[in-house]
FILUMSE-791993 format. One line per field, with one value per residue (C-alpha): y, x, z; residue number from 1; residue in three letters. Coordinates in steps of 0.1 Angstrom, whole numbers, plus 5000, padded with zeros to 4 digits. Each point is the difference from the previous one (the first is absolute). Layout:
REM FILUMSE-791993
north	c(Y; ...)
east	c(X; ...)
up	c(Z; ...)
resi	c(NUM; ...)
resn	c(ALA; ...)
END
This chain:
REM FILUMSE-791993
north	c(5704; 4991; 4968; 4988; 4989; 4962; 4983; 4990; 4964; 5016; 5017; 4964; 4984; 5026; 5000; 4960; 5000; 5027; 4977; 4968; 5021; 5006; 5039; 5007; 5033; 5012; 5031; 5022; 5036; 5026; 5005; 5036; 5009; 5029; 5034; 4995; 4970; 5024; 5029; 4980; 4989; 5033; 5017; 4969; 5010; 5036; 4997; 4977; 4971; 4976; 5003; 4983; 4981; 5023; 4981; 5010; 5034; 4990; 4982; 5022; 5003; 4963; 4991; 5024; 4978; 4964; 5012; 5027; 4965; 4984; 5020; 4972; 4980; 5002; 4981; 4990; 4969; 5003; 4968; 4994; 4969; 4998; 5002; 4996; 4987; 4971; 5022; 5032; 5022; 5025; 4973; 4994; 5036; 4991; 4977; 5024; 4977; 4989; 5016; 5011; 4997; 5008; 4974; 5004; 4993; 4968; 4976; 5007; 5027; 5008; 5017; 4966; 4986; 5023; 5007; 4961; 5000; 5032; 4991; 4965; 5019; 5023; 4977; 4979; 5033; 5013; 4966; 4998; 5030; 4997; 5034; 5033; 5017; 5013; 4962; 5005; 4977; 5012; 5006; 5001; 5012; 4990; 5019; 4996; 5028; 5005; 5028; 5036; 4988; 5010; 4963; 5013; 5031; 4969; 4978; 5023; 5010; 4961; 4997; 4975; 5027; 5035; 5016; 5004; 5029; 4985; 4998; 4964; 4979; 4988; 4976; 4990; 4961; 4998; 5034; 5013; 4968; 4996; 5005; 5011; 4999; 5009; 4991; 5031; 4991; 5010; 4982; 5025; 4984; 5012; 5017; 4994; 5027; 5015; 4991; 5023; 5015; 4983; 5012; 5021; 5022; 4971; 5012; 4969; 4992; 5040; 4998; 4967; 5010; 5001; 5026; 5022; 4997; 5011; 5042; 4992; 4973; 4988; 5017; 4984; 5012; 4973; 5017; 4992; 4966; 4966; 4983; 5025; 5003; 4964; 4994; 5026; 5027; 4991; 5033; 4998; 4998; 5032; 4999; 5012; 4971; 4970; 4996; 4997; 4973; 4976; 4965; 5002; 4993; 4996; 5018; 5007; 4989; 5023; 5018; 4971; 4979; 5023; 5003; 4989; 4988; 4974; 4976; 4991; 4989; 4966; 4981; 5001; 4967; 5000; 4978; 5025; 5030; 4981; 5013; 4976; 4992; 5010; 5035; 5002; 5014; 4994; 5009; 5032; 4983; 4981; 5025; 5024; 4971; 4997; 5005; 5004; 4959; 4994; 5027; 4990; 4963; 5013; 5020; 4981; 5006; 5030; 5036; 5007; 4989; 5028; 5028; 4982; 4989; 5031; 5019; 4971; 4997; 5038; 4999; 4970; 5018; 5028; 4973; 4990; 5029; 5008; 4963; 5013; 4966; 5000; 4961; 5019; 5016; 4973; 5002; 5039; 5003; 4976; 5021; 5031; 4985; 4991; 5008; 5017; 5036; 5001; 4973; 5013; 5032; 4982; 4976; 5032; 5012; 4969; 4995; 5039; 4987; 4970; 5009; 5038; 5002; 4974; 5018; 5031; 4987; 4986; 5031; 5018; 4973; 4990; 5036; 5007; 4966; 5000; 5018; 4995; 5030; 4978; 4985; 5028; 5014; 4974; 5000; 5042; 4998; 4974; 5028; 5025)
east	c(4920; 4980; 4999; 4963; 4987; 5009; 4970; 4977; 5019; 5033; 4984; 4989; 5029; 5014; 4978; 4999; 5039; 5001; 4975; 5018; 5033; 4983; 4992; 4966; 4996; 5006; 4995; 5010; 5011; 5014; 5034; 4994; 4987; 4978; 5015; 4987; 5024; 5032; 4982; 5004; 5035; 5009; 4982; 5014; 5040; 4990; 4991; 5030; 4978; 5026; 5026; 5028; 4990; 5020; 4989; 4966; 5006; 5030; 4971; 4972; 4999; 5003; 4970; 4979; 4986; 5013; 5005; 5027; 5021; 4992; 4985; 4988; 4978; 4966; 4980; 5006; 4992; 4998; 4993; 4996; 5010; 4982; 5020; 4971; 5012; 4981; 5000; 4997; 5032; 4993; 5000; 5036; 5002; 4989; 5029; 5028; 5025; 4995; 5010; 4970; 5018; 4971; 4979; 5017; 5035; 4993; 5010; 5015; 5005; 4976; 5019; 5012; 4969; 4981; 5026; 5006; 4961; 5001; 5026; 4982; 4969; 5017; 5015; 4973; 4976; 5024; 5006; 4961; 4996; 5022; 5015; 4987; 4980; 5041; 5009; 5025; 4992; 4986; 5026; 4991; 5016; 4990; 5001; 4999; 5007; 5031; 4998; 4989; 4965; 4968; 4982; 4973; 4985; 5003; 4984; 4975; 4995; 4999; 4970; 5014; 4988; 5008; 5029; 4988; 5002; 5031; 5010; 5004; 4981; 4968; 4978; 4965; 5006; 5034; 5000; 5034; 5021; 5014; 5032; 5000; 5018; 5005; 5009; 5004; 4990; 5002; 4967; 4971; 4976; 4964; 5003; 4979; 4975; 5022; 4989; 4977; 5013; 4974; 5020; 4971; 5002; 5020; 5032; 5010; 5030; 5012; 4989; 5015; 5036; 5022; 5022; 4980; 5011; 4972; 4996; 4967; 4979; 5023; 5033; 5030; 5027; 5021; 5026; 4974; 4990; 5013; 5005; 5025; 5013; 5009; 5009; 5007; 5022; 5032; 5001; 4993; 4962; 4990; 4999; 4965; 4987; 5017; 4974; 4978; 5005; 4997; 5013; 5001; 5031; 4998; 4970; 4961; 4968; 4979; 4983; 4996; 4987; 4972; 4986; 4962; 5005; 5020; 4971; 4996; 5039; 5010; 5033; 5026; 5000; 5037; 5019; 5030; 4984; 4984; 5018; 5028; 4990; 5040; 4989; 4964; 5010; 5039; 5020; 5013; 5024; 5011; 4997; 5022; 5031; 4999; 5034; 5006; 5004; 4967; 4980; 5009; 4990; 4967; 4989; 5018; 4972; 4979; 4996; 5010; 5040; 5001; 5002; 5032; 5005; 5009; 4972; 4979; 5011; 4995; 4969; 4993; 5019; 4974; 4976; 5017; 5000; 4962; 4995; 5003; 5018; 5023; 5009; 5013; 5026; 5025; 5000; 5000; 5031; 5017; 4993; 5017; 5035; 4987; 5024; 4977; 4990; 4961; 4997; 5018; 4980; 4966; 5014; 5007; 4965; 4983; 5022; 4992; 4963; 4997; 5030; 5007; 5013; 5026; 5004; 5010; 5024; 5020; 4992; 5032; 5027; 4979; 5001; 5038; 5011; 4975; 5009; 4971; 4979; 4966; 5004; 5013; 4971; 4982; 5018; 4996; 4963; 4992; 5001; 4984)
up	c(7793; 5032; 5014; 4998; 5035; 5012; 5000; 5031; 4994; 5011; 5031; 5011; 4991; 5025; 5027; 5001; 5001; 5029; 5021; 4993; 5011; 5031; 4999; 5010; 4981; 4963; 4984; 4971; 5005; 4971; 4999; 5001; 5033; 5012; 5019; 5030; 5016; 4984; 5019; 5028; 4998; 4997; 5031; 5019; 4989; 5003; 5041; 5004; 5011; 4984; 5024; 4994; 4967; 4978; 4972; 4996; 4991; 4979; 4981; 5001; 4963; 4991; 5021; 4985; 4975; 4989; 4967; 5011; 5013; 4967; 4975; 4978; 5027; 4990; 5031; 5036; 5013; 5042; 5019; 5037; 5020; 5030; 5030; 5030; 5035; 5015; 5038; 5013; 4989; 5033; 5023; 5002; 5014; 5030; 5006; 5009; 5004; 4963; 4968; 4977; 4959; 4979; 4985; 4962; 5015; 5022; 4971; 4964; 4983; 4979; 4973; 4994; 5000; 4979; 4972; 4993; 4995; 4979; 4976; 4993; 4995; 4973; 4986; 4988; 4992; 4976; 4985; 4997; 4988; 4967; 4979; 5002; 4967; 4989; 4999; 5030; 5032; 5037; 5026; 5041; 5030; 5035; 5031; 5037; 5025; 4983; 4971; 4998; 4990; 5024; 5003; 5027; 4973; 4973; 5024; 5004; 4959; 4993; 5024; 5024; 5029; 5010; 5023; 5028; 5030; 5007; 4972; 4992; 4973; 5016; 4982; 5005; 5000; 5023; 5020; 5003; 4993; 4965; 4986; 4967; 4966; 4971; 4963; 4973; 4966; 4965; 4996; 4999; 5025; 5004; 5036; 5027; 5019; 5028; 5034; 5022; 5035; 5022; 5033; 5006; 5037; 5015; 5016; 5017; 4984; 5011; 5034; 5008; 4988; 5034; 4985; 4986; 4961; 4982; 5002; 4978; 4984; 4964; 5015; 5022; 5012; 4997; 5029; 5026; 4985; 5019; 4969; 4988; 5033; 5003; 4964; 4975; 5023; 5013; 5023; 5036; 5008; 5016; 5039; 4997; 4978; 5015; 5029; 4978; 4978; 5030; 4988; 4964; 4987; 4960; 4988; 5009; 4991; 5024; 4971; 4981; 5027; 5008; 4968; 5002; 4958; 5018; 5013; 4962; 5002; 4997; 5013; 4974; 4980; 4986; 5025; 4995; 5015; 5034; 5031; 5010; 5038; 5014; 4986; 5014; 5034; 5005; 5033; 5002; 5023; 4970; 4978; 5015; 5004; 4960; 4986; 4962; 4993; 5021; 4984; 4967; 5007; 5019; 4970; 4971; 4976; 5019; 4988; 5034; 4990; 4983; 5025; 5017; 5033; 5017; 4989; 5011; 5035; 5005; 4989; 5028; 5028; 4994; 5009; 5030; 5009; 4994; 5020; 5030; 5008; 5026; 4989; 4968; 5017; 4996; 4961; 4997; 5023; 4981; 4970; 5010; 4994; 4964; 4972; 4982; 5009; 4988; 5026; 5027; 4998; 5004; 5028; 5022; 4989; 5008; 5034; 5013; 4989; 5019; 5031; 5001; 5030; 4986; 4973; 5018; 5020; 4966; 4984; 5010; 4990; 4968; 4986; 5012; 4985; 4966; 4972; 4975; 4994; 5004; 5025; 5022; 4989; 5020; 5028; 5003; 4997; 5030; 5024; 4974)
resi	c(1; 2; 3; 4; 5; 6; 7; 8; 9; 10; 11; 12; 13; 14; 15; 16; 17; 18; 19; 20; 21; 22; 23; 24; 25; 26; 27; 28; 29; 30; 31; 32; 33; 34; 35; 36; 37; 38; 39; 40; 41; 42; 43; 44; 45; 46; 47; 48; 49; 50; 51; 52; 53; 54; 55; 56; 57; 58; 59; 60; 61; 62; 63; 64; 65; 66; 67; 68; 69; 70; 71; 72; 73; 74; 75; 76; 77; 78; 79; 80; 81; 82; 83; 84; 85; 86; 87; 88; 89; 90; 91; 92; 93; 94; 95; 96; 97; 98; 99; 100; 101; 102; 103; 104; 105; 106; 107; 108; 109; 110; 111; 112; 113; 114; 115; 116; 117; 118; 119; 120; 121; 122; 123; 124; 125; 126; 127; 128; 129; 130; 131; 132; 133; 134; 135; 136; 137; 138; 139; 140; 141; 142; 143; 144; 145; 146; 147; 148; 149; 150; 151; 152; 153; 154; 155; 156; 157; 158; 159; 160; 161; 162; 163; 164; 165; 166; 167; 168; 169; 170; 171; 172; 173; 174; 175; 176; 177; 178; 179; 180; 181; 182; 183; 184; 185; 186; 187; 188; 189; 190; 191; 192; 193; 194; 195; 196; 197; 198; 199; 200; 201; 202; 203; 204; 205; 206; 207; 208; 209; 210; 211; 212; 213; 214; 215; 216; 217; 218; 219; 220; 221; 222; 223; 224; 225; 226; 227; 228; 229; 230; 231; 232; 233; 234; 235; 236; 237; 238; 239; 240; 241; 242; 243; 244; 245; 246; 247; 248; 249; 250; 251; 252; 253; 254; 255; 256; 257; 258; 259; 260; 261; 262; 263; 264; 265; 266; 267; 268; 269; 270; 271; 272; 273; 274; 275; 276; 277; 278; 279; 280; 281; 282; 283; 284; 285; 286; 287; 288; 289; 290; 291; 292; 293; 294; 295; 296; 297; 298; 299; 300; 301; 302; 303; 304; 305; 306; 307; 308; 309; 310; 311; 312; 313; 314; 315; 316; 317; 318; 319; 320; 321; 322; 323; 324; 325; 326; 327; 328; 329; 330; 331; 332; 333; 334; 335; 336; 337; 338; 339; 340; 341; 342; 343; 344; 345; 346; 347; 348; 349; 350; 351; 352; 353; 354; 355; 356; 357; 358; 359; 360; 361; 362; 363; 364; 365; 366; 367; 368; 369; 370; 371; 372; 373; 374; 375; 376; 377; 378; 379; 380; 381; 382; 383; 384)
resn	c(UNK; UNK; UNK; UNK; UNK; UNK; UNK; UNK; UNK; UNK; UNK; UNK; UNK; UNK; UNK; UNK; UNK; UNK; UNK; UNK; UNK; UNK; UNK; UNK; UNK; UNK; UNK; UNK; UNK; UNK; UNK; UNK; UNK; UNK; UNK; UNK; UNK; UNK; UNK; UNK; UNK; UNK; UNK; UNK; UNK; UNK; UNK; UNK; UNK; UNK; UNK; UNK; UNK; UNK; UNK; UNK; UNK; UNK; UNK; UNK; UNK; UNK; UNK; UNK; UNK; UNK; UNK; UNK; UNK; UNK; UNK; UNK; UNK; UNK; UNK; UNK; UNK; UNK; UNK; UNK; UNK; UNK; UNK; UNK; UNK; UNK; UNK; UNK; UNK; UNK; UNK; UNK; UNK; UNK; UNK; UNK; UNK; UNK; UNK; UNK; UNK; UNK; UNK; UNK; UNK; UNK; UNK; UNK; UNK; UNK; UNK; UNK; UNK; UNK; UNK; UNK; UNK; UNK; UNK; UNK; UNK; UNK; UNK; UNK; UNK; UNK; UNK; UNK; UNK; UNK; UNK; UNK; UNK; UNK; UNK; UNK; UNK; UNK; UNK; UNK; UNK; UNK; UNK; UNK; UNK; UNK; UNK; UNK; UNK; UNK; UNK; UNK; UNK; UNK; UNK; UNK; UNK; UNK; UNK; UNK; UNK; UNK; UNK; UNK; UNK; UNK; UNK; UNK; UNK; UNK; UNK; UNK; UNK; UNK; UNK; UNK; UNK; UNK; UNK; UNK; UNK; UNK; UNK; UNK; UNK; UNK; UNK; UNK; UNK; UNK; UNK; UNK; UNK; UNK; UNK; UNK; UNK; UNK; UNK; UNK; UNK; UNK; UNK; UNK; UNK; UNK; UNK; UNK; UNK; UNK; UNK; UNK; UNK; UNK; UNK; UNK; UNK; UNK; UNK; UNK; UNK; UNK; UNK; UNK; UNK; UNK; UNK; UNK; UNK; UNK; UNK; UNK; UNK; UNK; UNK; UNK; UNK; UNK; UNK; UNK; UNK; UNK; UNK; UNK; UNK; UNK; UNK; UNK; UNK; UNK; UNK; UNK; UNK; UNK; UNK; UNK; UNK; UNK; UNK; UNK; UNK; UNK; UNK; UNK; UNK; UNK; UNK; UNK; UNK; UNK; UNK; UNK; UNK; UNK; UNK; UNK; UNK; UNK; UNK; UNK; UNK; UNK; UNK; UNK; UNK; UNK; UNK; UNK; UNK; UNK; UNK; UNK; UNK; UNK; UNK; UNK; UNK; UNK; UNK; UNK; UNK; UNK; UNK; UNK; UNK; UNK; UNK; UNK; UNK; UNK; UNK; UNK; UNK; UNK; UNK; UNK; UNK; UNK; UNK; UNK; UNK; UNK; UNK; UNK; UNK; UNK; UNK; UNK; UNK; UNK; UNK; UNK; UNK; UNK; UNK; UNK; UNK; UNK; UNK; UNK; UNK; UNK; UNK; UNK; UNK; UNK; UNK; UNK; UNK; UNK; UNK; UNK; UNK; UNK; UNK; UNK; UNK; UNK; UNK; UNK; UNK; UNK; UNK; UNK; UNK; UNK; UNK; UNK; UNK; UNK; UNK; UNK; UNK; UNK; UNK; UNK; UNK; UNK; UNK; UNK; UNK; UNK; UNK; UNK)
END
């Protein structure tokens, strides 16, 4: 037997429990989801634009609907927390002696913050909620960024806006900035009236992307994109990319940034998610003399901690080496004795950047007395 609908008392209780939790947006989506975000996936996997991330197409199936991850959840409940910053996220990238970490990373992480929130929020719904029509009770499950579950096409079927040409959630009261979540229900929820693309011709989020991600409007190739660059892929950036991602070191917000939805945005209001003022513009200089302890303590707490320290500090010596800087010099050479390889590659990168002629003349010891396949690789290419 079908469970009758929850009343419009339940939906109240729900949306009044998801304000009071701080998220500024609630909707209800079906648990069974259209063809067109699987579609999608698929074309993505199919051109390879996933790169490294091996486990999307390992997935591929799974995300297709939520019901194919758990085939007795009726409704989805997505919520966004909005994440605005109270400045201009471009203008740090005019300060190339400063690291640009993208605005979601500059205090905690918001998996943390979100899921706490979600499983509160579930919690009490299903409580309210009582037994289904077989007698047996509701169960939830709550997701953030974690799980083979599409939360932007969800976003988008519970009406809280409407992926946009670059292809993140964009919503008509806070522009590109909200992080969203999930809770999958065996309560059947009335669902909400999917949100309307209202990108119109604007192309501003594709023409402002420095690397070129976007090979048409609702596609990216994730191999070209900074974000995955910086974050997801733990292969060498391409030569060919790394003068372009100028000084950002942990993510981008270029396409988000440019948005024009954004000038109905508002500064994020949970405390948790306000940019932490040592991570507003840091020192590369700093930066780049981080060893493990110092990174740990620096991003105790950060979504950035999670990449590692080496990863990290290539990713700034690709900035120092973008700064055009030659006060910068002092902290890449000390670099390219570093005991890890990833970072020894980018410090001769970032040295033959900012010295080449210096670079040239250590070239012939460094390749005769350095083994690693990377960063001999470096050292071959300065006279390329």
């Amino acid at each position: 037997m079908a469970d009758t609908l929850p009343s419009a008392a339940l939906r109240r209780f729900l949306e009044a429990d998801a304000r009071r939790l701080g998220f500024e947006a609630v909707g209800v989506a079906r648990a069974a989801q259209d063809a067109l975000a699987g579609e999608r996936l698929d074309a993505f996997v199919a051109a390879g634009h996933h790169g490294t991330m091996d486990w999307l197409p390992e997935t591929v199936e799974r995300r297709r609907s939520v019901t194919a991850l758990w085939p007795a959840a009726r409704s989805v409940i997505v919520l966004g927390l909005n994440y605005g910053p109270d400045e201009d996220p471009l203008a740090i990238l005019r300060r190339a002696d400063r690291g640009a970490i993208s605005v979601y990373a500059r205090h905690r992480d918001y998996h943390d913050v979100v899921k706490g929130k979600l499983k509160e929020l579930a919690g009490r719904l299903v409580a309210r909620a009582g037994p289904g029509a077989d007698g047996r009770a509701h169960d939830a499950k709550v997701f953030v960024d974690t799980a083979p579950l599409m939360e932007k096409p969800l976003g988008q079927a519970a009406g809280l806006g409407w992926q946009g040409k670059h292809t993140n959630l964009v919503s008509r009261h806070f522009g590109s900035w909200l992080f969203l979540g999930s809770v999958v229900t065996t309560i059947a929820l009335e669902p909400d009236r999917a949100g309307a693309d209202l990108c119109g011709s604007c192309r501003a989020c594709q023409d402002a992307c420095p690397t070129g991600a976007f090979p048409a409007p609702y596609r990216i190739d994730a191999r070209r994109c900074i974000s995955y660059l910086t974050i997801e892929t733990r292969a060498p950036v391409p030569r060919s990319l790394r003068p372009s991602m100028g000084n950002r070191i942990y993510g981008c917000d270029d396409c988000l940034a440019v948005c024009p939805w954004n000038k109905f945005a508002a500064t994020a209001r949970e405390a948790k998610l306000r940019a932490r003022d040592d991570l507003r513009a840091p020192r590369l200089a700093d930066l780049l003399a981080l060893d493990d302890a110092a990174f740990r303590r620096l991003f105790s707490g950060s979504p950035v901690k999670r990449i590692g320290r080496d990863k990290f500090v290539s990713n700034c010596l690709i900035a120092a080496g973008n700064s055009g800087d030659p006060a910068l010099l002092d902290p890449v050479r000390r670099r390219l004795a570093d005991a890890a390889s990833a970072v020894r590659a980018m410090a001769v990168w970032a040295l033959a950047t900012l010295a080449r002629d210096e670079a040239l003349a250590m070239r012939p010891a460094a390749v005769h007395n350095e083994a690693d396949h990377d960063v001999r690789s470096e050292w071959h290419a300065i006279d390329a």
